[in-house]
Every structure is written in structure tokens, then in C-alpha cells.
C-alpha positions as CSV (number, residue, x, y, z in Angstrom):
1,X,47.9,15.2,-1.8
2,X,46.7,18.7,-1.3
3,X,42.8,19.4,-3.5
4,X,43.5,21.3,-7.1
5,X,40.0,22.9,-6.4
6,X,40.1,26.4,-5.1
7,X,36.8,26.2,-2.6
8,X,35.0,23.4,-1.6
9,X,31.2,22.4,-0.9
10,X,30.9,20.8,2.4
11,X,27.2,19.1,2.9
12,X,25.8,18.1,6.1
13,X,24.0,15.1,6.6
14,X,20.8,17.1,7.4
15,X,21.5,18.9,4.0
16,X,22.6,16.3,2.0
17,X,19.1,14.2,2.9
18,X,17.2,17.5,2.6
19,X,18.3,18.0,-1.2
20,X,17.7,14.5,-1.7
21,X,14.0,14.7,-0.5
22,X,13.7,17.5,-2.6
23,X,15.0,16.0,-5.8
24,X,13.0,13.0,-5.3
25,X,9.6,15.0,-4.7
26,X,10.3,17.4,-7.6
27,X,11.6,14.9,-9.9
28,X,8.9,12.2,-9.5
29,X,4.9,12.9,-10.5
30,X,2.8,11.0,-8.3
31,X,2.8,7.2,-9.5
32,X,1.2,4.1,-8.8
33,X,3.3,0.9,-7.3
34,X,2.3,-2.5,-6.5
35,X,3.5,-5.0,-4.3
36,X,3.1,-7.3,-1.4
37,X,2.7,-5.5,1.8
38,X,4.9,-6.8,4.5
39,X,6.0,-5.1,8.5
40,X,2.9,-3.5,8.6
41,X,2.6,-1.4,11.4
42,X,-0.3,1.1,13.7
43,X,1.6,3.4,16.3
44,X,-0.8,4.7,18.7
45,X,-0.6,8.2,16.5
46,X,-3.1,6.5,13.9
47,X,-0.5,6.0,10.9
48,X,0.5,2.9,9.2
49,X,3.6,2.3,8.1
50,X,4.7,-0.4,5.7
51,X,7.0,-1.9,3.2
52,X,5.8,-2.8,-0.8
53,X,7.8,-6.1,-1.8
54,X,8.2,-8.0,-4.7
55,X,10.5,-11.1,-5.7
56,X,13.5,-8.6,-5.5
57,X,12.9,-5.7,-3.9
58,X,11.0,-3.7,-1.2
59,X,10.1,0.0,-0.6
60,X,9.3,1.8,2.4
61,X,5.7,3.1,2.6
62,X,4.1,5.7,5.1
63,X,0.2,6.2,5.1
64,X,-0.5,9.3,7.5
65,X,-3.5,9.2,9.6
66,X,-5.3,12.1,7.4
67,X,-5.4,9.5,4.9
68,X,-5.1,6.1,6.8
69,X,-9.0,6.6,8.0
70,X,-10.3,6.2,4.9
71,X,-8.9,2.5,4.7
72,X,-10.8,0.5,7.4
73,X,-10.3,-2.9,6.1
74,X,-6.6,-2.7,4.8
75,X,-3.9,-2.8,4.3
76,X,-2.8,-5.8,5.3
77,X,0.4,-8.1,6.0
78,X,0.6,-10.8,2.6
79,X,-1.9,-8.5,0.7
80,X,-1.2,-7.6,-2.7
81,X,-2.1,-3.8,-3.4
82,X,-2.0,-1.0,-5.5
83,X,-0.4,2.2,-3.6
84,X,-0.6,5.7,-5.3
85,X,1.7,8.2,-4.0
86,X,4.7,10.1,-4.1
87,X,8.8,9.2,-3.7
88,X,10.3,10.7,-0.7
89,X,12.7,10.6,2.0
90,X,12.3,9.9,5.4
91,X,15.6,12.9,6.2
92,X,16.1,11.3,10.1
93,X,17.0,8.1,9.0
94,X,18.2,8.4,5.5
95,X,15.6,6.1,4.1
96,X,14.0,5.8,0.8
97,X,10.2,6.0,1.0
98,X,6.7,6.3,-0.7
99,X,4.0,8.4,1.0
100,X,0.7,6.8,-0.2
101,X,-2.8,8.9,-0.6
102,X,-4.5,5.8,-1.5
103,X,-4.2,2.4,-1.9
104,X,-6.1,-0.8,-3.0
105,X,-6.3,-4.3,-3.4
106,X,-5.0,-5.3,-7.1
107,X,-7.7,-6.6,-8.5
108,X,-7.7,-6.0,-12.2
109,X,-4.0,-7.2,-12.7
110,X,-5.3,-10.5,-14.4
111,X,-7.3,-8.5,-17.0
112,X,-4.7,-6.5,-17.7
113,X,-2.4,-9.5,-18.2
114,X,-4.6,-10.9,-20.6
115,X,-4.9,-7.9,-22.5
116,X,-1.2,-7.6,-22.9
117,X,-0.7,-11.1,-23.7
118,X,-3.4,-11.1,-26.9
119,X,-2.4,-7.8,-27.7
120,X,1.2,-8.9,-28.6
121,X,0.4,-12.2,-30.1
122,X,-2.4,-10.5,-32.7
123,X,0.2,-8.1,-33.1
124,X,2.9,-10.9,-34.0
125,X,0.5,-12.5,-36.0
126,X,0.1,-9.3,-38.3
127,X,-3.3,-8.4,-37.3
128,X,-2.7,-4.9,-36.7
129,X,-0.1,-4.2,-39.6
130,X,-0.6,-0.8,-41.2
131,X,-0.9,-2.7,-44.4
132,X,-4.2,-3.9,-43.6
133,X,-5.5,-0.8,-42.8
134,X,-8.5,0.5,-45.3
135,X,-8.7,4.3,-46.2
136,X,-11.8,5.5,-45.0
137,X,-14.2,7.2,-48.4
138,X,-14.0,11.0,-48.3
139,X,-18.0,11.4,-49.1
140,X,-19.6,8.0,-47.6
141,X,-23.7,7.1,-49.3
142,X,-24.6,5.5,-46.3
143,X,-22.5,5.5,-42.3
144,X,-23.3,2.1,-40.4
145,X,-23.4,2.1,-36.6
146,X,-22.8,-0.6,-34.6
147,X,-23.2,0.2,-30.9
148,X,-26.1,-0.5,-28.0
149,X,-29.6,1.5,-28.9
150,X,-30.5,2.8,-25.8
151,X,-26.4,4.0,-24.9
152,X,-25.2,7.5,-24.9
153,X,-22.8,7.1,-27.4
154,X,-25.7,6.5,-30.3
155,X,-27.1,9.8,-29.4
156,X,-23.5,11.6,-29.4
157,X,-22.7,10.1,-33.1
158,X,-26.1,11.3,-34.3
159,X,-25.8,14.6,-33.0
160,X,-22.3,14.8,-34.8
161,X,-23.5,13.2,-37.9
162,X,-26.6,15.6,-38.1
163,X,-25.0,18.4,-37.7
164,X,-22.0,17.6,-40.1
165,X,-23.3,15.9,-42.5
166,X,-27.2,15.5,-42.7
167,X,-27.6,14.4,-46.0
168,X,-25.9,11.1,-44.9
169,X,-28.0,7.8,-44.0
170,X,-27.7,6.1,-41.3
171,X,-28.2,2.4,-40.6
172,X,-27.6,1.6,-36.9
173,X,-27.0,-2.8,-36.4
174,X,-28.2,-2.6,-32.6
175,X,-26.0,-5.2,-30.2
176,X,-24.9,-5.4,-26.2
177,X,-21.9,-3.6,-25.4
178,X,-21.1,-5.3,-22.4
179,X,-22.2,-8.6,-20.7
180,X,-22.4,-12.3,-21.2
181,X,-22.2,-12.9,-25.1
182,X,-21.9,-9.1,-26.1
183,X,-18.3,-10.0,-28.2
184,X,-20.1,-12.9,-29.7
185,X,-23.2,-10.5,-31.2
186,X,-20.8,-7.9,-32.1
187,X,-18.7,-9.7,-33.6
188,X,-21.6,-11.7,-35.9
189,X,-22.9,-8.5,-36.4
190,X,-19.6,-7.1,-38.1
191,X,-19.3,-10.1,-40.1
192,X,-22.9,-10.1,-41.3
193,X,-22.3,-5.8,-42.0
194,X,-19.1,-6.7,-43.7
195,X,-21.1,-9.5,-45.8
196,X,-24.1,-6.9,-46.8
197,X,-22.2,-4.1,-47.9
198,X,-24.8,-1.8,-47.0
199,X,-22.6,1.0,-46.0
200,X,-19.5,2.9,-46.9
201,X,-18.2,3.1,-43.3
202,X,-18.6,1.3,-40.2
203,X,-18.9,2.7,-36.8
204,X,-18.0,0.8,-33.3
205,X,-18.9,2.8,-30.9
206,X,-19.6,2.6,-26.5
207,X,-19.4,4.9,-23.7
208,X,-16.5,5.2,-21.3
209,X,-15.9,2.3,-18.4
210,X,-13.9,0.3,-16.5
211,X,-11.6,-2.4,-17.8
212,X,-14.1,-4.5,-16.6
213,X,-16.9,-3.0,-18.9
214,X,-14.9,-2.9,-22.2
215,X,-14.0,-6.5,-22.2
216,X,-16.1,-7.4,-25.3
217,X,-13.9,-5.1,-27.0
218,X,-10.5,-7.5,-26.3
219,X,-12.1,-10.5,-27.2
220,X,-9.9,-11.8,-30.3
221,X,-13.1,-12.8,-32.0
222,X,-13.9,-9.0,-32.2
223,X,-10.6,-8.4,-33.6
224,X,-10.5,-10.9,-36.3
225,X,-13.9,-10.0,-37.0
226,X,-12.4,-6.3,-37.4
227,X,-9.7,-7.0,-39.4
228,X,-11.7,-9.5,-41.7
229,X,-14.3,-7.1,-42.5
230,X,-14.4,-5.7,-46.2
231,X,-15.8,-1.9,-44.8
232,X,-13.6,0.4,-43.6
233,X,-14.4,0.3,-39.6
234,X,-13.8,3.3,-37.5
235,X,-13.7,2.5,-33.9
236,X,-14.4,5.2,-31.0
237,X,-14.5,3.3,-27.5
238,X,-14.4,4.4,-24.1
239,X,-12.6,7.8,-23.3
240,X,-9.7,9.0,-25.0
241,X,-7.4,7.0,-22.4
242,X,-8.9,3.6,-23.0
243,X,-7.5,1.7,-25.9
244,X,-9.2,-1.7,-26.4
245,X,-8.0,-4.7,-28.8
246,X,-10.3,-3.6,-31.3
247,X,-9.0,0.2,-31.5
248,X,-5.7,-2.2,-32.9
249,X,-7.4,-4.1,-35.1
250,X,-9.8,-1.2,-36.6
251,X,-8.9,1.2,-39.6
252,X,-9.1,3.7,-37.7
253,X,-8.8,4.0,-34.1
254,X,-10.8,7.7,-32.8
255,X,-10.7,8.5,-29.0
256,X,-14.1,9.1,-28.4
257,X,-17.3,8.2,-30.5
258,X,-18.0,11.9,-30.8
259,X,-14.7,11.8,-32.6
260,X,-15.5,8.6,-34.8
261,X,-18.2,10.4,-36.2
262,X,-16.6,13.3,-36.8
263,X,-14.2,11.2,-38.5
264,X,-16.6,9.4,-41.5
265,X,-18.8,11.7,-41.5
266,X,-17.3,14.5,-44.4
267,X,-18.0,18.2,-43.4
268,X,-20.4,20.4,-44.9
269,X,-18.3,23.2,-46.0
270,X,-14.5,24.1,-46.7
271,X,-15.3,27.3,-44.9
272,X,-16.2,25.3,-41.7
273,X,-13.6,23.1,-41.9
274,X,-10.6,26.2,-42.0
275,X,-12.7,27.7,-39.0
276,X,-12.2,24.5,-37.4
277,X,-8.6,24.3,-38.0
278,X,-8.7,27.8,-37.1
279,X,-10.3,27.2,-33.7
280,X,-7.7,24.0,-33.0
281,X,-5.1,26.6,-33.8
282,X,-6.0,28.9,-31.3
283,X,-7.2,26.4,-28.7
284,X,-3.3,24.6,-29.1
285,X,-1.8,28.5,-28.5
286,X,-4.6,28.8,-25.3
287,X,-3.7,25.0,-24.2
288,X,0.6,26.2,-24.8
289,X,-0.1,29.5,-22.9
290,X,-2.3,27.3,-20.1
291,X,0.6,24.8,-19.6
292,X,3.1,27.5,-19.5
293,X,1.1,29.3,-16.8
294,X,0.5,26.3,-15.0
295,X,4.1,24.9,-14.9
296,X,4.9,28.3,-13.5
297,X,2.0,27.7,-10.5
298,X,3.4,24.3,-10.0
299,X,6.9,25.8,-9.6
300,X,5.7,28.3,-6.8
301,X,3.5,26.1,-5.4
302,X,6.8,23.6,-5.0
303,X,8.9,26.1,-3.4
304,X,5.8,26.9,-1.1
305,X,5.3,23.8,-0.5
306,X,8.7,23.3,0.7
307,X,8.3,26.1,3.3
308,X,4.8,24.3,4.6
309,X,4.3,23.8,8.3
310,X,3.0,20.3,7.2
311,X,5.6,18.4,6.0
312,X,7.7,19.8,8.7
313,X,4.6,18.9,11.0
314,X,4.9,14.7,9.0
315,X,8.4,14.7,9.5
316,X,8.6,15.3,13.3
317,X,5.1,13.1,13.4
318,X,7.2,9.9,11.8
319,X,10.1,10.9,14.2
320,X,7.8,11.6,17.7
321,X,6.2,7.5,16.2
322,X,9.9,6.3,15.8
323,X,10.8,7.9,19.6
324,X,7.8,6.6,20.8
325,X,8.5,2.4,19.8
326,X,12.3,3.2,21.3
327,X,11.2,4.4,24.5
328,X,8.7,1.0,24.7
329,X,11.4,-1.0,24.0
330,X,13.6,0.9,26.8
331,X,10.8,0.5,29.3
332,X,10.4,-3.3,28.3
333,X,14.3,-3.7,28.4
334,X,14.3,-1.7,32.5
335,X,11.3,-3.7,33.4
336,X,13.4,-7.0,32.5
337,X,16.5,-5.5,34.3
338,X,14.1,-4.6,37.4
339,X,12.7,-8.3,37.4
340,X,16.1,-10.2,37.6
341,X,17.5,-7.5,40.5
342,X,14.1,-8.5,42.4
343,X,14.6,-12.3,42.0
344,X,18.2,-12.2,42.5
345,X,17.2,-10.3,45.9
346,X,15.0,-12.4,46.6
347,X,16.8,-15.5,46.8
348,X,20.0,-13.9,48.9
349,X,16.9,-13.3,51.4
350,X,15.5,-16.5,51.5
351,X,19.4,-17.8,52.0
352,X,19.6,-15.6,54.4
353,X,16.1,-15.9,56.4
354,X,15.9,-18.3,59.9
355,X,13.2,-20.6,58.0
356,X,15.9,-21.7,55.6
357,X,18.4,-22.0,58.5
358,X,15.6,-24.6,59.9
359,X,15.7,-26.5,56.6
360,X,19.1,-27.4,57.5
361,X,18.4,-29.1,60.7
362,X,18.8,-26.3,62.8
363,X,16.5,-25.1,65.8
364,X,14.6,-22.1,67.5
365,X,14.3,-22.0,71.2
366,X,11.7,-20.0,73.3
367,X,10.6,-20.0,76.2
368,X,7.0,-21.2,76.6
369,X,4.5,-19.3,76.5
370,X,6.0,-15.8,76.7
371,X,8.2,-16.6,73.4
372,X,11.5,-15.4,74.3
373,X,14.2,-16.8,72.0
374,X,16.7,-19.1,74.5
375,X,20.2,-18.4,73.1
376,X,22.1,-19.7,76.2
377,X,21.4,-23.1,78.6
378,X,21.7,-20.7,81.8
379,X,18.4,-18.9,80.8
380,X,16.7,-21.2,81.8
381,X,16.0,-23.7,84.7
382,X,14.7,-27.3,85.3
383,X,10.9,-27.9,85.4
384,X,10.5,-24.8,82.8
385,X,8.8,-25.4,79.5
386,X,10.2,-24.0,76.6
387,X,9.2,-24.7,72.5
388,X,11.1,-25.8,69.5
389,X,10.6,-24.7,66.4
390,X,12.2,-27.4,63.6
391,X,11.9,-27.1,59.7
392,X,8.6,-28.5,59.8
393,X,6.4,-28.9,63.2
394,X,6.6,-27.4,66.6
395,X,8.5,-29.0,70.0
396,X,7.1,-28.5,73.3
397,X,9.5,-29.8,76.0
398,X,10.0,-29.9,79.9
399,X,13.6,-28.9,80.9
400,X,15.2,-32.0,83.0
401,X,18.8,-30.9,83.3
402,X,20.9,-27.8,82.8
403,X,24.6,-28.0,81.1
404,X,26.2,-24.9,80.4
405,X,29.1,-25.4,77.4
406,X,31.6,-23.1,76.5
407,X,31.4,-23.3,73.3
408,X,30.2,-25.7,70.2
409,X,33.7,-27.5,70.1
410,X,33.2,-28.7,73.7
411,X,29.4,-29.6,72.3
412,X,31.3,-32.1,69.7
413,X,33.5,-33.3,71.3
414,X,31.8,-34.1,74.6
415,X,28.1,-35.1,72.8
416,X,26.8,-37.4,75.9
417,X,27.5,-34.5,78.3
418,X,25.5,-35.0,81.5
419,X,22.3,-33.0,81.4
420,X,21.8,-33.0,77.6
């Protein structure tokens, strides 16, 4: 049956893998994958190569050596890691792969497990319904911050506070942000706040940190405490990418504590605010015009890097690494080849060789002492001393008689001939 289309688009395999690559690269921002490494392996060229496995699966990873130095200790075979990198393919051999810029050992997967897990079950429980969320007062008598005394984030909402609404009190309830017992204290001090009533607002406030650092703002006694609390409570914890347990459980949740106070604390003047909303207007056109321009840089800087000695530099690096174990394993394979040749050799020499002739019962004659070997009776003469070398010791004998045979039958059949 004869194609209906008119024209048709023949791909390579080069080509075909090359589009791929590209696809895969273009398509996929750099991502973060964790796994089990597993074939880990150090060619001489100073890259490691290795797969990323989990109960079902495995991917192909390549760590080049401008990156590979800066991981000493790992990775290693049965280690579990986090790998940040980019999809790719590996065009010579058609194979799926992840070239990694860094990598570590997962270590905070357990916190994060926990987090998840309380999340959804305060969530299930109706902790964080929007129904139990508290408007916050447009013009609040007096703003309550909870937060450490001698942290950044106290100055930041006083700054904000002063500056947008100075008129406003403010109590501060000083507690530990982080450390042994700091959900405990925080979480008494919300309760005793909430039992008080000597504010209009609540602020829970800390500084940026690691997972590690925020953990007295997952505890579930924080949360209940939170969503207990007759105040309205504004949280502003961490940067704007960390969301904590409490940011769920709070009336409002504000990414920074800059922004919490901007948040209860009521401006000064309509004027300011439409300036304000002015500004965000014209920061929003700057930040559309910025992406714009920057999507268009990361669209030529895609086809340049396309064009870039090197990834055409990697790619023949992985395939010289690839040549390199096949022409081991061809020397290994000759060697082996060479060694059986030399034994088999060997032996046909040692069948071969007059010493194994001896071992089976035979003899050498010379003539004593000059060593000339005896092959017939007639070279030699009675009263002459010749020696007889057996499979194991030496003969020295005195010639009494002479019988020349004919041959070996005449030997066997006559064996008491006179002489012998």
C-alpha cells in the first residue's frame, strides 16, 4: 500500500536523538531528584557517572569533573541523595539521563515528612477552615508582637509600624524562636495574649531559616494555640517561600514580617495608599516588561547554547569515557586469549621435550666424558665408559660387549641377545 502523503520526513538516528536532547533540555527547568545511587562509577577522566533508583525506577546520572571536585566525600553506592540538575540525553547511546550540578545527602526528608503528615491531619480536622478565620480591625488601639527581642524581625515590624502608623502602641510578649522549648513559650504566650486582650492584633513574627530553624512554628501546639486564640493573629515567618504550620492555622498568613506589619498596621493617608497602589502598578508593568525581556534572553541564550563548543566538548568527553572502558575490556579479553595460546604451547613443548620422553622409561646415551649422544651400538667399543641419563638420576657404565641390531623388532624379539 503505497503512502497518501505527498512528501515525507525522514529522521536519522543522530537527528532523531538530537531533537530529543533538545526538547528535553528546553522543556524541563532545572529540578531536584532523589534516589538511591547505585553503578557508581570514576573513569580515569575525573567524572562520575551513576544511576538514581527508587522501588520502581532508575535514572541515568552524569556528574562532569567541573563539578564532580567539589564532592570529595560522595556520592556513594547505597547512599540516598538529593541531585539537582537538568534532563538530557546521552545522543551516542540513546539514553535517558540527568546531568547533576550538585548533589547531597537527603537529610531533611524526615522533617519534611512530618510536616506533611500534620499538615493534612490539622487540615482534616478543620483547623485551617476559612470559617475560622478572624477579619483583622481596620484601625487597631493597640498591635501585639510576639517574636524574639533581640531578632531582626522586631526591628523590621517597628520600622514598618512607625512609619505607617505611629500613633499605634505597641506591646511586644518576648519568646525563643527556635530551640529546645521555643513552641512550648510561644505557644503559652499566645494563649496568655489571647486570655488578656490587650491588643487588637497579634503579630508572629521570625527571620528567614532553614527547615530546621522554623520547627517551633510546625509544632501542633502552636497551631491549636493559633487557632484557639480570640485576637485576630497575623503571622509573617521566614521568607516569602517558607510556609510553616502556623501560616495555616493563622488569620492571616503575610510572607515576610515586613509584610505582617504592613498588614495590621492601617496607613496614614488615602493619598499614600493610591501612591502605593500606584507604585505596585507600575512595578507589575516593569516586573511584565522584565519577564518578557528575560524570556527573550533565555530564548537566545538556548539557541546559543546549542551552538556551544561545551556540550559538544561533554558529549565526545562521555563518549572518549565510554571508548575508553571498551578498549580495557578488549585488552583484558586479548590478554586472556594470549594466556591460553601460551599454556596450550607450553604443554605441546613439554610433550614434546627429551625430559618427558625420560619419564617414560626411555634413555640418553653419551659418551663419557666428552658427552656425545650414542645413537648406534657400533659407536662405541668395549672397555669405553659411556653415561645414562634416566627420568631421574644419572648411569655411569663400562661397555662389556658390543651387539649391533638391525632394528627394534630384532631387539624384541631376540631380548637375551649375546652382548646386551
Amino acid at each position: 500500500m503505497s503512502d497518501p502523503s505527498p512528501t515525507r520526513t525522514v529522521y536519522t538516528v543522530s537527528r532523531l536523538n538530537q531533537e530529543a536532547r533538545y526538547l528535553l533540555e528546553d522543556v524541563f527547568p532545572m529540578i531536584w531528584v532523589q534516589g538511591e545511587v547505585s553503578n557508581l562509577s570514576r573513569p580515569s577522566s575525573g567524572h562520575v557517572y551513576f544511576s538514581l533508583k527508587d522501588a520502581s525506577a532508575q535514572l541515568r546520572c552524569a556528574l562532569f569533573q567541573n563539578r564532580a571536585f567539589l564532592f570529595r566525600d560522595g556520592p556513594r553506592n547505597g547512599q540516598q541523595v538529593l541531585a539537582r540538575g537538568r534532563v538530557s540525553l546521552y545522543e551516542s547511546r540513546g539514553e535517558f539521563q540527568l546531568i547533576v550540578e550538585f548533589v547531597e545527602e537527603a537529610g531533611a526528608g524526615a522533617l519534611r515528612q512530618a510536616y506533611d503528615e500534620l499538615r493534612l491531619r490539622l487540615e482534616q480536622e478543620g483547623l485551617f477552615a476559612p470559617d475560622r478565620k478572624q477579619p483583622l480591625p481596620p484601625f487597631p488601639h493597640r498591635i501585639g508582637v510576639i517574636t524574639s527581642p533581640t531578632g531582626a524581625a522586631l526591628h523590621d515590624v517597628l520600622t514598618t509600624l512607625r512609619r505607617r502608623c505611629p500613633q499605634t502602641p505597641v506591646l511586644l510578649y518576648p519568646v525563643p524562636v527556635q530551640g529546645d522549648g521555643a513552641a512550648e513559650r510561644i505557644a503559652a504566650t499566645i494563649r496568655l495574649a489571647s486570655k488578656r486582650r490587650e491588643c487588637a492584633v497579634l503579630l508572629l513574627v521570625r527571620g528567614g531559616g532553614a527547615l530546621e530553624d522554623l520547627q517551633a512554628f510546625n509544632a501542633e501546639g502552636v497551631a491549636r494555640a493559633i487557632a484557639d486564640c480570640a485576637i485576630p493573629l497575623v503571622t509573617g515567618v521566614g521568607h516569602e517561600t517558607d510556609v510553616t504550620i502556623a501560616d495555616f492555622a493563622a488569620d492571616l498568613r503575610a510572607a515576610t514580617p515586613t509584610a505582617a506589619a504592613e498588614l495590621a498596621g492601617p496607613d496614614r493617608q488615602d493619598g499614600l495608599r493610591q501612591i502605593r497602589a500606584l507604585e505596585e502598578r507600575l512595578a507589575h508593568t516593569l516586573r511584565r516588561r522584565l519577564t518578557d525581556q528575560r524570556q527573550q534572553l533565555e530564548q537566545l541564550a538556548q539557541r546559543l547554547a546549542r551552538q556551544h563548543p561545551h556540550r559538544r566538548l561533554r558529549n565526545r568527553t562521555q563518549r572518549l569515557d565510554e571508548l575508553e572502558q571498551r578498549l580495557r575490556q578488549a585488552l583484558r579479553w586479548r590478554l586472556q586469549t594470549a594466556a591460553q595460546r601460551l599454556q596450550q604451547v607450553s604443554g605441546r613443548l613439554h610433550t614434546l621435550s627429551p625430559l618427558a620422553t625420560l619419564q617414560r622409561g626411555y634413555a640418553i646415551v653419551r659418551r663419557y666424558p666428552e658427552g656425545r649422544i650414542v645413537q648406534r651400538a657400533s659407536a662405541v667399543e668395549i672397555g669405553d665408559t659411556i653415561e645414562t641419563l634416566l627420568g631421574e638420576g644419572c648411569l655411569r657404565c663400562e661397555i662389556k660387549a658390543v651387539s649391533a641390531l638391525d632394528s627394534w623388532s630384532e631387539l624384541v624379539t631376540h631380548p637375551q641377545s649375546p652382548g646386551c
